[in-house]
N, CA, C and O atoms as a GROMACS GRO file, in nm:
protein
  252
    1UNK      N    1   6.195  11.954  10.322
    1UNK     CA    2   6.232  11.815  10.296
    1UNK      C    3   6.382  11.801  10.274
    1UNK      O    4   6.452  11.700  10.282
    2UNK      N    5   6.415  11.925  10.244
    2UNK     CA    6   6.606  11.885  10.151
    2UNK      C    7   6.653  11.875  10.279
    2UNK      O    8   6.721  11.776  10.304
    3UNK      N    9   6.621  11.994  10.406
    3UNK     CA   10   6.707  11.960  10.529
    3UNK      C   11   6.677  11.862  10.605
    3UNK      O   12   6.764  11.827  10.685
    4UNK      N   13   6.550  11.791  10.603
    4UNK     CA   14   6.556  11.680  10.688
    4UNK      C   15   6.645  11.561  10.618
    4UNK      O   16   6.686  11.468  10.688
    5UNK      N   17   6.672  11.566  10.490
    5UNK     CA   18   6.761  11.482  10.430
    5UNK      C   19   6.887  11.472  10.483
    5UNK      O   20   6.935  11.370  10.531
    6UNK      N   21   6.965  11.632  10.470
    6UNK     CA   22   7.067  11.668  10.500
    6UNK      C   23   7.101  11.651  10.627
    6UNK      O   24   7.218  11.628  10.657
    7UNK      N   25   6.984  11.662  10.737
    7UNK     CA   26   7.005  11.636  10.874
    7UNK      C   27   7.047  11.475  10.919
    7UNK      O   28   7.130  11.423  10.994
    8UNK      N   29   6.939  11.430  10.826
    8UNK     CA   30   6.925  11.252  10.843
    8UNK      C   31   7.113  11.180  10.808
    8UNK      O   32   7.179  11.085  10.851
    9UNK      N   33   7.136  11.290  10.707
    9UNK     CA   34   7.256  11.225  10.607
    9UNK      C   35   7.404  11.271  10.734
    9UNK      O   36   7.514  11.216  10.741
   10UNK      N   37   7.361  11.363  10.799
   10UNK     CA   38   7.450  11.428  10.877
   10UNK      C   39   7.484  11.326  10.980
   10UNK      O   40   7.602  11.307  11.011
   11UNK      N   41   7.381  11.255  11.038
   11UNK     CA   42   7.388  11.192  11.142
   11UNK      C   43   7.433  11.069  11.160
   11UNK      O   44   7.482  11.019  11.261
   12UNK      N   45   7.409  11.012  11.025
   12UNK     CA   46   7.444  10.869  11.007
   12UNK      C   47   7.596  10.882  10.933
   12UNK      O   48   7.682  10.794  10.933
   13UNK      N   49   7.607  11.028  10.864
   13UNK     CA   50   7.755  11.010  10.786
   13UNK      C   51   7.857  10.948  10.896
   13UNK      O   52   7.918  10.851  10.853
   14UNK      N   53   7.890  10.986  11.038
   14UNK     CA   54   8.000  10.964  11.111
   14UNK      C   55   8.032  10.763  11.142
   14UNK      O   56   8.136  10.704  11.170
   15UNK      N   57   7.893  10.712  11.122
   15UNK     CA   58   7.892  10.561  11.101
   15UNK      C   59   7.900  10.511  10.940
   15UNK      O   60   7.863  10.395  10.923
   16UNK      N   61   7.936  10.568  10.847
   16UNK     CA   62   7.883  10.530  10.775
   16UNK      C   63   8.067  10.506  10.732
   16UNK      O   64   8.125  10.405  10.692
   17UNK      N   65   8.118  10.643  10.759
   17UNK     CA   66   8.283  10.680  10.737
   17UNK      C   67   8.334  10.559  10.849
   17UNK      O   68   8.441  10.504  10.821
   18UNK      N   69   8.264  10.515  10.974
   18UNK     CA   70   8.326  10.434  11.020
   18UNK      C   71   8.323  10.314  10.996
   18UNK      O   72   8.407  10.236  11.041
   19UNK      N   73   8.207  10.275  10.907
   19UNK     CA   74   8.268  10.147  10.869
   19UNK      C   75   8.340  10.145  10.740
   19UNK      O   76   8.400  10.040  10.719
   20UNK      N   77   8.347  10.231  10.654
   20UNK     CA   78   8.445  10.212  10.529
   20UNK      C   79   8.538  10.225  10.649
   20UNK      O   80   8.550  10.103  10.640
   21UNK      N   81   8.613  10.255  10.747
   21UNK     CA   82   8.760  10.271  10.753
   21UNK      C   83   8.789  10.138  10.845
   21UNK      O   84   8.901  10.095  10.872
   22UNK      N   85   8.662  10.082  10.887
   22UNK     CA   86   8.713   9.960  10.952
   22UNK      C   87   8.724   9.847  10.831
   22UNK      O   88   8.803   9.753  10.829
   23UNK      N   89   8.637   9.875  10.744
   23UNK     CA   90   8.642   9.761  10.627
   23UNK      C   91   8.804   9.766  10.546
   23UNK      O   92   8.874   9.681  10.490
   24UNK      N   93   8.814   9.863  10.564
   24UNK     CA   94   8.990   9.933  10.499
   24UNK      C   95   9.094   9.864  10.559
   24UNK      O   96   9.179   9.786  10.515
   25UNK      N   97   9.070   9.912  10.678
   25UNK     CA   98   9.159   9.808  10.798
   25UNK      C   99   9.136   9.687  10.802
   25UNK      O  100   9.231   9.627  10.851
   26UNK      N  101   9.030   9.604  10.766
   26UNK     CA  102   9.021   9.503  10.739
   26UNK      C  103   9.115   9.422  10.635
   26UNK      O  104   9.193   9.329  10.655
   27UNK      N  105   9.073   9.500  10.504
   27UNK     CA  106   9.156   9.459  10.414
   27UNK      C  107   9.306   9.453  10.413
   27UNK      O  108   9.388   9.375  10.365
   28UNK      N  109   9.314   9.595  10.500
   28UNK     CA  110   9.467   9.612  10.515
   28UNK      C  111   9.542   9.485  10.544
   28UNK      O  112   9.632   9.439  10.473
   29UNK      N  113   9.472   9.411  10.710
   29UNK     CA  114   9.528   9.343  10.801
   29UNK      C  115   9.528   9.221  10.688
   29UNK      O  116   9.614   9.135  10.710
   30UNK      N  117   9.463   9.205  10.596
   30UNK     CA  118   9.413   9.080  10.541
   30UNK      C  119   9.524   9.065  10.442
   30UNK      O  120   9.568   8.950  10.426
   31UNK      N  121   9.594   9.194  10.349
   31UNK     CA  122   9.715   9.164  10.270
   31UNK      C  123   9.798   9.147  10.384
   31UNK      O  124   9.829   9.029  10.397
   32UNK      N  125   9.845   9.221  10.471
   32UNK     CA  126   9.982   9.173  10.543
   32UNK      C  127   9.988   9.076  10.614
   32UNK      O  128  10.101   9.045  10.653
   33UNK      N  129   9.861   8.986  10.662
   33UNK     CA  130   9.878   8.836  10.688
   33UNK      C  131   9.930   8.757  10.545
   33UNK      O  132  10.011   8.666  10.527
   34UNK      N  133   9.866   8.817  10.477
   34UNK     CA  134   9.885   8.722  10.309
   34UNK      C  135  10.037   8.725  10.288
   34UNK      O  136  10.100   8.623  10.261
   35UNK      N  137  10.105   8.874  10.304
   35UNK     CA  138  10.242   8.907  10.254
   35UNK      C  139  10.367   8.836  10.387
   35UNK      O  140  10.486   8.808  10.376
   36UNK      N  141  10.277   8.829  10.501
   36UNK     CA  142  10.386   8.741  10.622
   36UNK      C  143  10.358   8.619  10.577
   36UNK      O  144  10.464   8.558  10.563
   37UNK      N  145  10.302   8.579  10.559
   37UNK     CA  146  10.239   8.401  10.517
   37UNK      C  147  10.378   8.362  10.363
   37UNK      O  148  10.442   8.258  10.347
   38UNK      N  149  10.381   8.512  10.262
   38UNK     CA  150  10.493   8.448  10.160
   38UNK      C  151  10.607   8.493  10.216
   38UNK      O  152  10.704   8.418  10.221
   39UNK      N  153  10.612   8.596  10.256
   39UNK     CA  154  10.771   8.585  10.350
   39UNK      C  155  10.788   8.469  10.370
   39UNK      O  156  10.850   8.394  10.295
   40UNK      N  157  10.717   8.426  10.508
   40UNK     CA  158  10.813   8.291  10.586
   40UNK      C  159  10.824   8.171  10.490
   40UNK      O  160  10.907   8.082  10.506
   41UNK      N  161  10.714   8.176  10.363
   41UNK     CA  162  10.733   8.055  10.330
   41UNK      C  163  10.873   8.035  10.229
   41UNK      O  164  10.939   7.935  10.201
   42UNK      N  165  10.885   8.178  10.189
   42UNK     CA  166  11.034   8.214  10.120
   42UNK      C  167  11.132   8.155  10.173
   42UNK      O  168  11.206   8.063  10.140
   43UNK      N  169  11.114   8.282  10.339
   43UNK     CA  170  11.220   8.228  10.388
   43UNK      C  171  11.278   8.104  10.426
   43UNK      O  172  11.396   8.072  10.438
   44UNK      N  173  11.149   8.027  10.447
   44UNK     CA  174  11.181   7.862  10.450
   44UNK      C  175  11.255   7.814  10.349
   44UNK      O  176  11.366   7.765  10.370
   45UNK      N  177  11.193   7.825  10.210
   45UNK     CA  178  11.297   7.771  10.096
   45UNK      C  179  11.392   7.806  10.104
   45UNK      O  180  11.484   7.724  10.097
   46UNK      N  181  11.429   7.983  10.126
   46UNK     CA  182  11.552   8.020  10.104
   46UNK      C  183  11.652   7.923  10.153
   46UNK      O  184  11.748   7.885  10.086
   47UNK      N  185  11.615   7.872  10.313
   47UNK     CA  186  11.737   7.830  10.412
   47UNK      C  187  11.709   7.703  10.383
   47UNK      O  188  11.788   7.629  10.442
   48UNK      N  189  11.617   7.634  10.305
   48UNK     CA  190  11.620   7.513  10.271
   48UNK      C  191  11.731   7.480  10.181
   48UNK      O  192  11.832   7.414  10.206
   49UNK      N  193  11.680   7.557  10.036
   49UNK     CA  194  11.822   7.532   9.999
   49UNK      C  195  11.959   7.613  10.010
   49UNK      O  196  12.041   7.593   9.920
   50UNK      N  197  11.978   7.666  10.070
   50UNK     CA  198  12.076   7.717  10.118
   50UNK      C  199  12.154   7.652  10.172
   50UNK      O  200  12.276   7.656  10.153
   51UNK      N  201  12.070   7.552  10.281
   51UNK     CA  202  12.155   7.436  10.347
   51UNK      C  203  12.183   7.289  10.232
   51UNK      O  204  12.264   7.196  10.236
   52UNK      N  205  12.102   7.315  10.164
   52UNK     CA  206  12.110   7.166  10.015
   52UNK      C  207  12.293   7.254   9.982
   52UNK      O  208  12.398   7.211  10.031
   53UNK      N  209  12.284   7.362   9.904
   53UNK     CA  210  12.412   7.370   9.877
   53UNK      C  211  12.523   7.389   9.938
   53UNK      O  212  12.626   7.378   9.872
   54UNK      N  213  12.532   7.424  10.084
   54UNK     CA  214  12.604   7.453  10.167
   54UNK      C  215  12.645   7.300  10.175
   54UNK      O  216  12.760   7.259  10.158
   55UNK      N  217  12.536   7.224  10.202
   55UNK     CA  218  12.612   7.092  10.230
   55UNK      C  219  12.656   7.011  10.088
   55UNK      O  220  12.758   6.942  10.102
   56UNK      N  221  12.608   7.009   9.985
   56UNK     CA  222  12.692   7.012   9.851
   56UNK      C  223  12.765   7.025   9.778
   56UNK      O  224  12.805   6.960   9.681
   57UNK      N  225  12.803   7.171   9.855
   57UNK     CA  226  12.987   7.242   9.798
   57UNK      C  227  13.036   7.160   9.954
   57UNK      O  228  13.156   7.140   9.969
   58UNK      N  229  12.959   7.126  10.040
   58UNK     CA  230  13.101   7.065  10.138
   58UNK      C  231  13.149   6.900  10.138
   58UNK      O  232  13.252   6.845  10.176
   59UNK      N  233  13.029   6.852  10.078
   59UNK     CA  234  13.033   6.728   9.991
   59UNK      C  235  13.149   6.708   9.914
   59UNK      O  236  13.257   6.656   9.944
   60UNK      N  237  13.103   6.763   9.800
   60UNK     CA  238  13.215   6.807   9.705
   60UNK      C  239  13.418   6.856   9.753
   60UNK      O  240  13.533   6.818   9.726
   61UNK      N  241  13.366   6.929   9.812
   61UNK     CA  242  13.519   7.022   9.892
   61UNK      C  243  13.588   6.856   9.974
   61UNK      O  244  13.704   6.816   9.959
   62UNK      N  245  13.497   6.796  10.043
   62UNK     CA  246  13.636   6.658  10.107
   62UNK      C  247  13.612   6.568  10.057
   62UNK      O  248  13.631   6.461  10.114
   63UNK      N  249  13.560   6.575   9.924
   63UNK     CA  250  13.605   6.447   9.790
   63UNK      C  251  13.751   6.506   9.765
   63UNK      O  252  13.825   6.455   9.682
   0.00000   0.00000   0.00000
């Protein structure tokens, strides 16, 4: 009985490892959409205001 276990466990281990590593990759893909999604939205503010003060000190500068 222990080896038909061990046989049974043998056969299915190679699917079993393949879906933990697709579920892994899953997750993976799932933070670095999350972490590009706060990038750009950074980067949006960044150059948002970037351009508020750029045009503020030039406001200011031909008063």
């Amino acid at each position: 009985m222990k080896n038909a276990k061990k046989l049974a466990y043998s056969k299915w281990y190679p699917l079993k490892k393949l879906t933990k590593t697709l579920n892994n990759q899953r997750f993976i893909s799932e933070q670095l959409w999350k972490w590009e999604k706060i990038q750009s939205q950074a980067g949006f503010f960044l150059e948002y205001f970037t351009n508020k003060n750029l045009r503020l000190i030039s406001t200011l500068a031909t008063n």
